[in-house]
C-alpha positions in Angstrom: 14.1 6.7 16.1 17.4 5.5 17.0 19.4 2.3 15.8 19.0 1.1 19.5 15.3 1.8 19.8 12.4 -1.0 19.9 9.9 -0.3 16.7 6.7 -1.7 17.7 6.3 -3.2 14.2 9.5 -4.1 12.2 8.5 -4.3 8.3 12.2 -4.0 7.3 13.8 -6.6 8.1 11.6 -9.8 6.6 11.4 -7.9 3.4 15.3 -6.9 3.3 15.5 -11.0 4.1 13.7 -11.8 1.0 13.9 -9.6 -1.4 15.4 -11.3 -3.9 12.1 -13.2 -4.2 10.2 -10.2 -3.7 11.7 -8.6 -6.6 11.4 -11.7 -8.9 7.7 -11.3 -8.5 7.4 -8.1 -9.8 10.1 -9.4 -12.7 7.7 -11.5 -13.5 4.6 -9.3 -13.7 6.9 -6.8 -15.9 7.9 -9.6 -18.4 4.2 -11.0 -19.2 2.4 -7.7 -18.0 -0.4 -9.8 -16.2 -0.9 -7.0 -14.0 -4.4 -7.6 -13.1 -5.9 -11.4 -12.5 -4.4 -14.0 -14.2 -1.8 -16.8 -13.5 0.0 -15.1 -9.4 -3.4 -14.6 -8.3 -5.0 -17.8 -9.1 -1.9 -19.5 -7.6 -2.4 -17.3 -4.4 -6.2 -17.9 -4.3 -5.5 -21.7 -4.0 -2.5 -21.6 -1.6 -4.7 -19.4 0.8 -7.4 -21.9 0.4 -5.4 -24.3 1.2 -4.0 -22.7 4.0 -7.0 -21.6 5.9 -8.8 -25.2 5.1 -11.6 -23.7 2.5 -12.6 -24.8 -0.8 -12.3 -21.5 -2.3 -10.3 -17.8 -1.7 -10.9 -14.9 -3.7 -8.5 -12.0 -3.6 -9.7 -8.8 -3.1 -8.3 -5.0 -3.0 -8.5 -4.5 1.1 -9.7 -6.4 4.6 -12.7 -3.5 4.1 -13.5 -4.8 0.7 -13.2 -8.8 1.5 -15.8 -7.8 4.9 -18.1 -5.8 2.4 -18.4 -8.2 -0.1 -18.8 -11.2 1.8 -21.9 -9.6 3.4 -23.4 -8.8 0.5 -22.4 -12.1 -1.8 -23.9 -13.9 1.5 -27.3 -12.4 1.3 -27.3 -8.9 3.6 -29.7 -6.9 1.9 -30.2 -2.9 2.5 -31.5 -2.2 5.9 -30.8 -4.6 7.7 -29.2 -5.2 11.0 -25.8 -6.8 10.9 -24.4 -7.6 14.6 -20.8 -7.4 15.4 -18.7 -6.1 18.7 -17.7 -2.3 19.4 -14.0 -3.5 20.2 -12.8 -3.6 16.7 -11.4 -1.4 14.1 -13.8 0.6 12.3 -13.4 -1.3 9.2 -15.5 -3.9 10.6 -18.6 -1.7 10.8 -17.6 0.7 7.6 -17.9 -2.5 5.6 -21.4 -3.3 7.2 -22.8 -0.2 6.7 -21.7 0.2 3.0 -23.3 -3.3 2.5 -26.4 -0.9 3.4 -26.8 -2.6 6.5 -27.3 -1.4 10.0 -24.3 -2.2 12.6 -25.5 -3.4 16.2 -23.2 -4.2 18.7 -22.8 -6.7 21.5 -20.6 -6.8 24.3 -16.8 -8.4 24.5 -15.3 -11.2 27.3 -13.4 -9.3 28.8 -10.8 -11.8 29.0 -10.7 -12.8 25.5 -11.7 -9.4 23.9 -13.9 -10.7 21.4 -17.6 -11.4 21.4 -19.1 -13.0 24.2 -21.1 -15.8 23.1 -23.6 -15.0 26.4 -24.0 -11.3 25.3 -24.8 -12.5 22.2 -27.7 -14.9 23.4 -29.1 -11.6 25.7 -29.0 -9.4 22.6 -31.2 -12.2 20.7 -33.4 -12.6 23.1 -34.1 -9.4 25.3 -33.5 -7.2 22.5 -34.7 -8.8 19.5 -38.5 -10.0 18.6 -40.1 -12.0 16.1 -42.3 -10.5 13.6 -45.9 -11.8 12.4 -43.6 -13.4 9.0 -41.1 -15.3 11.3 -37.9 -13.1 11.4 -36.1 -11.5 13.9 -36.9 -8.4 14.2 -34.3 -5.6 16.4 -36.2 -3.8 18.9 -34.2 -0.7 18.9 -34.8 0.0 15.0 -37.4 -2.3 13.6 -35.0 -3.8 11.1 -34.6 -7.6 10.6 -31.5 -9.2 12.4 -29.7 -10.8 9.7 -26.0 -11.7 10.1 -23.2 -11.6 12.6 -19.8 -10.6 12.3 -17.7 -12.2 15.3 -14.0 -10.4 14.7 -11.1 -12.4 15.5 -9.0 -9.8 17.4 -5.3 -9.7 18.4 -4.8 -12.9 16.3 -7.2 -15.0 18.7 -10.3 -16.3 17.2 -13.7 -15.8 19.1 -15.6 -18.7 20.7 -17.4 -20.0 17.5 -19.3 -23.3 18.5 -21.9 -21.4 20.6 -21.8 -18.5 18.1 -22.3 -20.6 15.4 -25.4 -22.3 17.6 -26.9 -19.4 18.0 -26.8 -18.4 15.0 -28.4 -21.4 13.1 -31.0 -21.4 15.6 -32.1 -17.7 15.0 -31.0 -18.4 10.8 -28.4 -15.8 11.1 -25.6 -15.8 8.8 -22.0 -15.8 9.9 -19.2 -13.8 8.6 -16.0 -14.2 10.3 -13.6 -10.8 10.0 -10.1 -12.7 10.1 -8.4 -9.6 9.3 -5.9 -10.1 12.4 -6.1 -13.8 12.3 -4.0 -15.7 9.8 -3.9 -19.1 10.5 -4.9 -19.3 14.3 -6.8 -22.1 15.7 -10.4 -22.9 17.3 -10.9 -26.3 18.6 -14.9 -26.9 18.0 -16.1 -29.2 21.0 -19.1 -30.0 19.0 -16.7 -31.3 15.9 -14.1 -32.3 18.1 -11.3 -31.1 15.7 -9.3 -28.0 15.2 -10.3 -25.4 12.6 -8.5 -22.5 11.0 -9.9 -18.8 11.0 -11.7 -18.3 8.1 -13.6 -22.0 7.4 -16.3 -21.6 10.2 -18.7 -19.4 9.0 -20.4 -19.1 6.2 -17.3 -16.8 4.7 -14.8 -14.7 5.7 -12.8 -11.7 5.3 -8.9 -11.0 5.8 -7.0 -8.1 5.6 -3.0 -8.3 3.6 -2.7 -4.7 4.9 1.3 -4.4 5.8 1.1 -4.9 9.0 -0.4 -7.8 9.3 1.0 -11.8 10.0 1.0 -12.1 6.1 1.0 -8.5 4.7 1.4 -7.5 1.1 3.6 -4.6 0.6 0.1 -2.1 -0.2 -3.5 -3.1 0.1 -4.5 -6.4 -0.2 -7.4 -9.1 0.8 -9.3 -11.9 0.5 -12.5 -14.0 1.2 -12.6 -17.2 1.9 -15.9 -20.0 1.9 -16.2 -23.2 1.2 -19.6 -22.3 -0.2 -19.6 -22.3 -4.4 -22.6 -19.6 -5.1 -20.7 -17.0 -2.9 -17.4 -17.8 -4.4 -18.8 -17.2 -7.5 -20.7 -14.1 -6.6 -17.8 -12.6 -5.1 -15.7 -13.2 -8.2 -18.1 -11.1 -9.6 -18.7 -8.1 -7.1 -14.9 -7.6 -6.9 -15.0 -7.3 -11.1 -17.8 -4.7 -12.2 -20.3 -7.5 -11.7 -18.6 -9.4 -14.5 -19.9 -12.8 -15.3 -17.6 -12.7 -18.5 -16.1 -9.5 -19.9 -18.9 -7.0 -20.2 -21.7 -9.2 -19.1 -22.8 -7.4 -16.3 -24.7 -9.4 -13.9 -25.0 -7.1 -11.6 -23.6 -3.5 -10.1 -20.5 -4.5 -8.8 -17.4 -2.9 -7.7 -13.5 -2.2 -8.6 -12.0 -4.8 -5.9 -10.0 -7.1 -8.1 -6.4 -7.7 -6.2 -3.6 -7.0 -7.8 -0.9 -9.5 -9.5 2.0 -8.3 -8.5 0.5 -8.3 -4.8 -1.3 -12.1 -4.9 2.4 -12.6 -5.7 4.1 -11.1 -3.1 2.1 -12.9 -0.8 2.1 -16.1 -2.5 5.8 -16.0 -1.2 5.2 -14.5 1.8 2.5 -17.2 2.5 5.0 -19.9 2.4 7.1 -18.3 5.3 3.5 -17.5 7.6 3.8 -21.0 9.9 7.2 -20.0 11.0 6.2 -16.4 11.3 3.2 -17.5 13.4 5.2 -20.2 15.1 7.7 -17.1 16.4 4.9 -14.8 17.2 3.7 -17.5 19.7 7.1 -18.3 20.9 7.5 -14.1 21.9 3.9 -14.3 23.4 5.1 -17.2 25.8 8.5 -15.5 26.5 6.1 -12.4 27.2 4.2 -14.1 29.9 6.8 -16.0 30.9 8.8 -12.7 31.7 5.4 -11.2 33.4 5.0 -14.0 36.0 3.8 -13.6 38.3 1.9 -10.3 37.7 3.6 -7.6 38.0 1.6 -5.1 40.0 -1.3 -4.0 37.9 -0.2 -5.6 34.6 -2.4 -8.4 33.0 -0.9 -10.7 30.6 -3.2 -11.6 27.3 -5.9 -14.5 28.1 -5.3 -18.2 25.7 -8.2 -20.4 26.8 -7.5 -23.9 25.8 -9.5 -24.3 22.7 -7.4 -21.5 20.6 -4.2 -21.4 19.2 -3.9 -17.4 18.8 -1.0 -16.3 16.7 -0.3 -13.0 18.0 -1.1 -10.4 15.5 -1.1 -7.9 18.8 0.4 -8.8 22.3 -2.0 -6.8 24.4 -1.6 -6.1 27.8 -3.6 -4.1 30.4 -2.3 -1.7 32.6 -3.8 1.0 35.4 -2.5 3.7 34.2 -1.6 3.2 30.8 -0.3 6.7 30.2 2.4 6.8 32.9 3.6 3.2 31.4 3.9 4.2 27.2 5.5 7.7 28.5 8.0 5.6 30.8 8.2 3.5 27.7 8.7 5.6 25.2 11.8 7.2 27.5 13.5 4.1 27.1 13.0 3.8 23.2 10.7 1.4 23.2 7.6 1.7 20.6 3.5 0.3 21.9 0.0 1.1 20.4 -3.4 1.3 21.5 -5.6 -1.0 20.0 -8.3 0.7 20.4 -8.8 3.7 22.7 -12.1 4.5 21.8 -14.8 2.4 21.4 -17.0 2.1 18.1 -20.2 2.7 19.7 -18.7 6.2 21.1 -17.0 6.9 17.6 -18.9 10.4 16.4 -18.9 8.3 13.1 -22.1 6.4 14.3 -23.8 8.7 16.9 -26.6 8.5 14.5 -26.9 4.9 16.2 -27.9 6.4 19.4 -25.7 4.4 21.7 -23.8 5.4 25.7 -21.4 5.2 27.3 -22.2 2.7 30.1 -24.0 0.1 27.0 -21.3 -1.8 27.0 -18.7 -2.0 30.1 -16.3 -4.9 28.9 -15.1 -2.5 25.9 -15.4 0.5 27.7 -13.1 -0.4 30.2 -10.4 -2.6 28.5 -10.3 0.7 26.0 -9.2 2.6 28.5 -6.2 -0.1 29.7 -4.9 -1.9 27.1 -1.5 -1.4 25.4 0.0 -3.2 22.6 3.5 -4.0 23.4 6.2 -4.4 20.2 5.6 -8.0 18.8 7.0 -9.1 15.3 8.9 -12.6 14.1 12.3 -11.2 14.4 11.6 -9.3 18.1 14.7 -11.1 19.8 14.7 -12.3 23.8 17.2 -9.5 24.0 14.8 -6.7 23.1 11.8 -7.9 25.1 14.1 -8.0 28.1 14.2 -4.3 27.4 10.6 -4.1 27.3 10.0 -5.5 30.6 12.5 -3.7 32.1 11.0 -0.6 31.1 7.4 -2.2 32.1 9.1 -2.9 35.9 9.8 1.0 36.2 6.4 1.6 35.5 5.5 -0.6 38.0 7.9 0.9 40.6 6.4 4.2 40.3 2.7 3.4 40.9 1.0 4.6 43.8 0.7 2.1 46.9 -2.0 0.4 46.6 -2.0 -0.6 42.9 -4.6 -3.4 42.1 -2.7 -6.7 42.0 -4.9 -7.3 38.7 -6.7 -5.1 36.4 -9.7 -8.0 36.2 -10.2 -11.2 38.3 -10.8 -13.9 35.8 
């Protein structure tokens, strides 16, 4: 890559900006060798808690982890179904099925690309029953239906109040997978108030992985509740099953989160509104730059009840090919996020899902494109972008769809 190209992700430059304080955290960790627990990540834990509006935060060794052991510290037993959308990362469903559970999926909005409430409502009650003992019972497998993961995607949280409804009225439990959501918004019209990713469900996972809005520099993540039984139980699932040193309460795991990394991001934390606040300040220069459509190019969807925070500016295109090849000509860096679908992943063909169960994914997989968005991505650069994006759009064919999707 050349000094004049346009990385889609820049990971340099915030942590060439601060790395004097970066490096004083692992000065730190070398002068009172806490390298595991202790004072950085109990500092972290309560920052992040305080951040995302939850009573407690547990730090955790990955996104996967955080997803796996909020399942299982909120109740999800072996063999059961957890629900969750096929328009994700495979993290999302690894954790559910190493929680022992089953993964079932529900259509996306196709707008919003997370789980649409309505799909939600038909999978509960056209393919779901109640058994003889009350519970909801999957028609597909015979397992009880017993959690749902709605996944915040892009940085955008999913519609929760009628999620959330649906889910108390079926006695689901919901675990929200933040992992690309630090510190966006959801305006609940039943609460009439604003609420941060992470303090609507029952718990919630995020991911520190690099790349993210706050990103530790390795593998990092957290849970977050505001319920004390899984706060505690996760404290103990991440630690051997640990009560106290070798007081086993049960078979837990080796997910403790690092010092030196709850310290990293203890600093990075303090820096995250500003980060967000730039990510959303690119994402309107974006659309601001891309209006009125430009041939068959459709701009990311806000609705008015989220304040997204831009993890991903995703686009959709036509022909997404022609557009990242003309791209990529002019030095400019995108990803797909994510070209193939989980349900058509040979990882879960054992699930016995088609192409054609769920349309919304299946054709946004085939469109989108994420285009380079980071804090420091200047007005300069994303000029660049879109003047690469309007060659694309000069050498369609006639005819081009104005828009990819009416909405």
């Amino acid at each position: 890559m050349s000094v004049n190209d346009i990385p889609f992700l820049d990971l340099v430059t915030p942590h060439v900006e601060f790395e004097q304080e970066l490096a004083a955290v692992f000065q730190k960790a070398l002068r009172t060798a806490a390298f595991i627990g202790g004072p950085m990540v109990e500092d972290f834990e309560r920052a992040f808690a305080a951040f995302c509006g939850t009573r407690y935060a547990m730090g955790v060794s990955s996104g996967t982890d955080a997803v796996r052991f909020a399942l299982i510290a909120a109740g999800v037993r072996s063999g059961e179904v957890v629900v969750t959308v096929p328009n994700t990362f495979i993290a999302t469903t690894e954790a559910i099925s190493q929680a022992g559970a089953v993964p079932e999926f529900v259509d996306i909005d196709e707008r919003t690309y997370n789980m649409d409430p309505e799909k939600l409502r038909q999978y509960l009650e056209a393919q779901c029953s109640i058994s003889a003992d009350g519970k909801l019972v999957s028609k597909r497998n015979h397992l009880p239906v017993t959690a749902i993961v709605p996944v915040h995607l892009y940085g955008q949280m999913a519609d929760m109040d009628p999620i959330l409804d649906l889910a108390d009225q079926y006695r689901l439990i919901v675990i929200e997978d933040a992992c690309q959501a630090h510190g966006a918004e959801y305006f609940s019209r039943k609460h009439n108030q604003w609420h941060r990713a992470g303090s609507m469900g029952r718990a919630a996972a995020f991911s520190f992985y690099p790349g993210k809005n706050l990103g530790a520099c390795g593998e990092a993540g957290a849970v977050t509740t505001n319920d004390a039984a899984i706060a505690a139980k996760i404290r103990m699932i991440r630690d051997h099953g640990q009560a106290k040193k070798y007081y086993h309460d049960l078979e837990g795991y080796n997910g403790r989160l690092d010092a030196i990394q709850a310290g990293i991001l203890r600093e990075k934390l303090k820096h995250l509104p500003d980060w967000n606040a730039m990510r959303r300040a690119r994402a309107e220069e974006y659309n601001r730059l891309l209006n009125p459509p430009k041939g068959s190019i459709q701009v990311p969807f806000e609705p008015s009840w989220s304040r997204a925070v831009y993890h991903l500016y995703v686009i959709r295109v036509a022909d997404r090919e022609a557009m990242i090849a003309r791209l990529k000509v002019a030095g400019i860096g995108t990803g797909i996020h994510y070209p193939i679908p989980l349900h058509m992943q040979k990882a879960y063909q054992s699930l016995e899902y088609k192409t054609g169960d769920f349309p919304a994914t299946e054709r946004v997989s085939e469109e989108i494109v994420s285009l380079p968005m980071f804090p420091q991505l200047v007005a300069e650069q994303q000029r660049r972008v879109i003047d690469g994006i309007l060659q694309y759009v000069s050498f369609e064919p006639a005819g081009a769809p104005e828009q990819v999707c009416k909405v």
